[in-house]
Structure formats: structure tokens, C-alpha cells
C-alpha positions in Angstrom: -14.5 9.9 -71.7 -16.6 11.0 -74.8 -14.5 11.6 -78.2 -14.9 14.6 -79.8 -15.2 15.7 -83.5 -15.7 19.4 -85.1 -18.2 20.1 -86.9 -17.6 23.1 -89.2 -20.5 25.7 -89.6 -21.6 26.4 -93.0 -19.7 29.4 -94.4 -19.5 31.4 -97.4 -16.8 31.5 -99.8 -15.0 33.8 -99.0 -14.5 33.0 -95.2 -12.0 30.3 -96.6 -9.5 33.0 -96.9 -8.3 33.0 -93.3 -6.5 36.4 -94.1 -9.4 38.1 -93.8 -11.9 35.7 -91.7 -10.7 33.0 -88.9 -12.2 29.8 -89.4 -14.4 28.9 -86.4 -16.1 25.2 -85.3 -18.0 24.0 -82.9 -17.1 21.2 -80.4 -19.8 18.5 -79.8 -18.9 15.9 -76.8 -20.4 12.5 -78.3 -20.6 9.7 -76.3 -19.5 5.6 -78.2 -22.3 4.0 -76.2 -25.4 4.3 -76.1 -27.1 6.0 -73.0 -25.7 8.3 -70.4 -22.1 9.0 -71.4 -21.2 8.4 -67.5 -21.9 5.0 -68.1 -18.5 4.9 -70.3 -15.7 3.2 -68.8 -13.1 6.2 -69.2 -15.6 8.6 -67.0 -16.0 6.0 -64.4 -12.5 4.8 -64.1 -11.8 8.7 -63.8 -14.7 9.9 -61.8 -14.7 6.6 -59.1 -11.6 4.9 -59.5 -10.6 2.0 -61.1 -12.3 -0.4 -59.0 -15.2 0.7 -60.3 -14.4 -1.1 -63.8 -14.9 -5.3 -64.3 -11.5 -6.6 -65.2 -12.4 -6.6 -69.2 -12.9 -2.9 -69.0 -9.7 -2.1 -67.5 -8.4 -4.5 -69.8 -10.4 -2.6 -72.7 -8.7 0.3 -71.6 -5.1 -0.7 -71.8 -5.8 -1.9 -75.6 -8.0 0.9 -76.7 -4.9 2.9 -78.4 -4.5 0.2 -80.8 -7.8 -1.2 -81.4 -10.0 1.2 -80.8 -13.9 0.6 -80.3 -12.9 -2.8 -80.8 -11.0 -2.8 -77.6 -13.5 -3.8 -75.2 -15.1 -7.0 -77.5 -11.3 -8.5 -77.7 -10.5 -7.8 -74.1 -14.0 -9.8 -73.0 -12.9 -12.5 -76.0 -9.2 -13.1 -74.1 -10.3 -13.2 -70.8 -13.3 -15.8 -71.9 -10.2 -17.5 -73.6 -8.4 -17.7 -70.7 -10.6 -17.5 -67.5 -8.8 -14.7 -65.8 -6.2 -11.9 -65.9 -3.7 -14.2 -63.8 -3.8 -16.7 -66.8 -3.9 -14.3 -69.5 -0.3 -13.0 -68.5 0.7 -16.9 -68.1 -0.2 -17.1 -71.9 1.4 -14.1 -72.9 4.8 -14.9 -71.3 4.8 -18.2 -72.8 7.3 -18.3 -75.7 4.2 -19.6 -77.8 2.4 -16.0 -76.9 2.9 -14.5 -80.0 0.4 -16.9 -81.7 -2.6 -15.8 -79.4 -2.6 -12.2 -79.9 -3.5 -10.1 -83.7 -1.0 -7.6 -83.0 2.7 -8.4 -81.8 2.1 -5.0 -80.4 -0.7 -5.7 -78.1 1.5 -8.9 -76.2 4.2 -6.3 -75.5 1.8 -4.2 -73.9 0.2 -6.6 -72.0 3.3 -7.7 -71.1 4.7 -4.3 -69.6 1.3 -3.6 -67.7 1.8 -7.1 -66.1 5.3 -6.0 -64.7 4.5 -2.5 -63.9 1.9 -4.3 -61.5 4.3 -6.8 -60.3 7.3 -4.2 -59.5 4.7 -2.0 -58.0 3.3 -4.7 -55.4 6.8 -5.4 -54.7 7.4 -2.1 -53.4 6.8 -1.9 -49.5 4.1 -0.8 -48.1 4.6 3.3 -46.9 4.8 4.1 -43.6 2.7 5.7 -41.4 0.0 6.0 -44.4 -3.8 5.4 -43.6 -5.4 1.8 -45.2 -8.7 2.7 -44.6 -10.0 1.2 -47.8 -10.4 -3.0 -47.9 -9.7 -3.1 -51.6 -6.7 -1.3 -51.7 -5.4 -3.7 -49.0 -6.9 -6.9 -50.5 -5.0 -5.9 -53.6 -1.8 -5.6 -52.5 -2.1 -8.9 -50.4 -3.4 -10.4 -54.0 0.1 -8.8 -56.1 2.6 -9.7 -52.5 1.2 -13.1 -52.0 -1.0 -14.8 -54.5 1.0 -16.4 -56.4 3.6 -17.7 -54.0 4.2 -21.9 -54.4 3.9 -22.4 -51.0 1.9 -20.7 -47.9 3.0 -17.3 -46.5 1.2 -15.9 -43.3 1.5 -12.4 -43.1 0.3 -9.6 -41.1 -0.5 -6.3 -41.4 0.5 -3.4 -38.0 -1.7 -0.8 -37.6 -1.7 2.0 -34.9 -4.8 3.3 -33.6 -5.6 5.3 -36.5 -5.2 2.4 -39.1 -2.3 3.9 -40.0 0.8 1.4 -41.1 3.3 0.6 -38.5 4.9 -2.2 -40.8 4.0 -5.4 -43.1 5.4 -8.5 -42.0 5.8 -12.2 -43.3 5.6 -14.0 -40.0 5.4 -17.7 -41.4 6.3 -20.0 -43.6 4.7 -23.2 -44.5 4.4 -26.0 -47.3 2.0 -26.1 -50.6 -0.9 -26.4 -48.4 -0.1 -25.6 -44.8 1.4 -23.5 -42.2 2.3 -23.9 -38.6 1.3 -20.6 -37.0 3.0 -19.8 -33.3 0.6 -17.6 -31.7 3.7 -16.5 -29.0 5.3 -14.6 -32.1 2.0 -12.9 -33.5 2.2 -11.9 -30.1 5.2 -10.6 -29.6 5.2 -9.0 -32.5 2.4 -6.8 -32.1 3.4 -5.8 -29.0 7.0 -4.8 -29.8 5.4 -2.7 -32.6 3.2 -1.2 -30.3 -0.1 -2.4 -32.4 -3.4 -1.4 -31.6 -4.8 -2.9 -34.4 -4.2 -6.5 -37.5 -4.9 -7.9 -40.6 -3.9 -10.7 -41.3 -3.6 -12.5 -44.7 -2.3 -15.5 -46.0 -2.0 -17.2 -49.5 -3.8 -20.6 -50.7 -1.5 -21.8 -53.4 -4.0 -24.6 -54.5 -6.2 -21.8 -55.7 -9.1 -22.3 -53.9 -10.0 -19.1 -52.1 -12.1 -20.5 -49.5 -11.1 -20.4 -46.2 -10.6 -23.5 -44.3 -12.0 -24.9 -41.3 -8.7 -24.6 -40.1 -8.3 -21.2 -41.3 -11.4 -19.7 -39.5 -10.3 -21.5 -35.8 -6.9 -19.8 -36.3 -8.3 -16.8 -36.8 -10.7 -17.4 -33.9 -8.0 -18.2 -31.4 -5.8 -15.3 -32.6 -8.6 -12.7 -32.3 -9.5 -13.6 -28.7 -5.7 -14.0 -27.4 -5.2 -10.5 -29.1 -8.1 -8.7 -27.5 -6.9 -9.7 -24.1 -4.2 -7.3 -25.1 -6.6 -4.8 -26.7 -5.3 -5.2 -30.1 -8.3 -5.7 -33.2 -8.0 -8.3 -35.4 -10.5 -6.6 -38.2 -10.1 -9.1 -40.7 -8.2 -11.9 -42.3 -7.9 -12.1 -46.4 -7.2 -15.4 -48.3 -5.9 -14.7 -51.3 -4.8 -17.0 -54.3 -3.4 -15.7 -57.3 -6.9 -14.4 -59.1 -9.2 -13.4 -56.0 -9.2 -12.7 -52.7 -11.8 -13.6 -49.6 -12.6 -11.0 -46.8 -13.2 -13.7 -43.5 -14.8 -10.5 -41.8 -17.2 -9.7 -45.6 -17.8 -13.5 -45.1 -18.8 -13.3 -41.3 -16.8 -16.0 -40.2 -14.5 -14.0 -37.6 
């Protein structure tokens, strides 16, 4: 969002005394960049969302308050620092965090952005509420799962409308494996009276690719569950950084 600044018309003397003559100004929207103001991160993030906005922008954003126009040239400088959001709050929880920001200010807000976002993927998932939208549910995999120590398989329940019937962890596995029992995916959707899956599950190693292993899972599941007529429509791998879409990638 442009700022704004008055600019006062030229008046004569004597419209200084407000008694008799009110002061009047004209406000100018000016865009800080260069170009179409639209372009501007506060418009976009406002206008489309915030997934419209690269992680230094949103992180621009947060520290714009106390740095200003500087904002967005210190948020790209931290996360080049540090390679990714994920490892930026790593550093700033570290005892030794106060050292790597200018302002003991800006680590204490980094710091209570990084839990509102934890406490808020913590909550459950609502009820009955439509996930049409594959980011919002690749994000919330991303805060639930990502940066478990060991491998959770989870699924998503969905009704015929997409709308939630109920998130569940259905397995639990080692640092870099999971024994998955196709009888209880099963049963599961069928007690829930699901027309409709995603699954997820978490690669604590940090590489986001799906597996070999991963992908005939996936398989298998998908053509047990539409003898059933229940849709597998996709299955995310997620570490603690990014996510991977097996349907984006075409490999259901």
C-alpha cells in the first residue's frame, strides 16, 4: 500500500489564522517503488492473498514497522544468511540469537510470528469447512507435519463436496520409514463415510522428493480405494521447508 504525505497549497498570510480560515491539503497516494503501485507488496498481499508474496516479502512485511524501506533488503539478507524461513527461526531461538539480529527488537518479533504460526497449525482442522484450495492444505500439512523427527502418515476425510469429515494420523514410522496397513486406510474411510483423500506424510531427512516407495504406495492405495469409489486426489510430502504435490508432479 502507497504512503501518503500532504502537501499544503500555497496560502496567504493570513489563512494561518485558523479562526477565520481552515487550513486545507491535498492528499497524494505515492507509491516506494518504482512502476505500477500494484506491484507493491502491501497491495498484493491485500488484493491476492498472501500467497501471492515470496517468503522475503512477507518477511519484509513483518519488519517494516521498525526498519522501514529497509525492510525488504534485510529480510532478503537473513534468509540468504540462512537458506530458509525454517532455519531462520532455528537461529533466532538459539540462545546465541541475539548476535544475528541489529535490533533486539526485531528477534522478539520474529520470534512471536514463529509461534503464532506454530499454535495456529496446531489448531485442528474445522469441521465440515470446504479445502478447495491446494495451498491452504499443503500449508497446514507443512506447520502439522514437517518438522516431526520421525515419519507420520496422515490423511485427510473429505465428503463429496471436499468438505472436512476429519484429519487423522493413521501411522507411525521411524526417521526414514513407515509401515502403512492398507486394511486400516480402509476402514477408516469407510467408517467416516469418505467419498474422497489426501494423503500426506513427512520426510524428516529433508529431502522433499517422493520416493519410489512413496509413489507405489500411493499407487496401490488409489486403486484399492476406487474399488470403493473413494478419490485419492493427491498425496503431499512435506519436510520442514517445502512441500511436493505427487498429483502437480504427475506421478499418481
Amino acid at each position: 500500500m502507497p504512503d501518503l504525505y500532504l502537501k499544503n497549497h500555497t496560502m496567504p498570510a493570513d489563512a494561518l489564522d485558523t479562526r477565520r480560515q481552515p487550513i486545507s491539503h491535498h492528499i497524494t497516494l505515492r507509491s516506494n517503488l518504482p512502476g505500477d503501485h500494484e506491484a507493491h507488496p502491501r497491495v498484493r498481499v491485500c488484493e491476492r492473498g498472501a500467497d501471492a508474496l515470496c517468503d522475503s516479502e512477507l518477511l519484509a512485511l513483518v519488519l517494516r514497522p521498525q526498519l522501514g524501506e529497509d525492510a525488504h533488503v534485510y529480510a532478503r539478507q537473513l534468509l540468504s544468511e540462512h537458506g530458509s524461513l525454517n532455519a531462520l527461526r532455528r537461529a533466532a531461538e538459539l540462545p546465541s540469537g541475539a548476535h544475528i539480529f541489529e535490533d533486539a527488537e526485531l528477534r522478539v518479533t520474529l520470534l512471536a510470528v514463529f509461534a503464532l504460526a506454530e499454535r495456529s497449525a496446531a489448531l485442528p482442522l474445522a469441521r465440515g469447512e470446504s479445502y478447495t484450495s491446494a495451498g491452504e492444505v499443503r500449508r497446514y500439512f507443512e506447520l502439522r507435519l514437517g518438522r516431526n523427527d520421525t515419519e507420520v502418515f496422515a490423511a485427510m476425510f473429505l465428503d463429496t463436496r471436499h468438505k472436512l469429515i476429519e484429519f487423522r494420523e493413521l501411522f507411525f514410522g521411524t526417521v526414514n520409514s513407515t509401515n502403512i496397513y492398507f486394511r486400516e486406510v480402509l476402514r477408516s474411510a469407510m467408517s467416516l463415510n469418505s467419498a474422497a483423500l489426501v494423503f500426506c506424510h513427512n520426510h524428516p531427512s529433508g529431502d522433499v522428493r517422493p520416493s519410489d516407495a512413496d509413489i507405489e504406495i500411493t499407487r496401490s492405495l488409489k486403486r484399492l480405494l476406487d474399488l470403493v469409489d473413494v478419490r485419492v486426489l493427491d498425496h503431499i510430502v512435506v519436510t520442514a521447508s517445502e512441500s511436493a504435490s505427487m498429483m502437480e508432479l504427475g506421478l499418481m
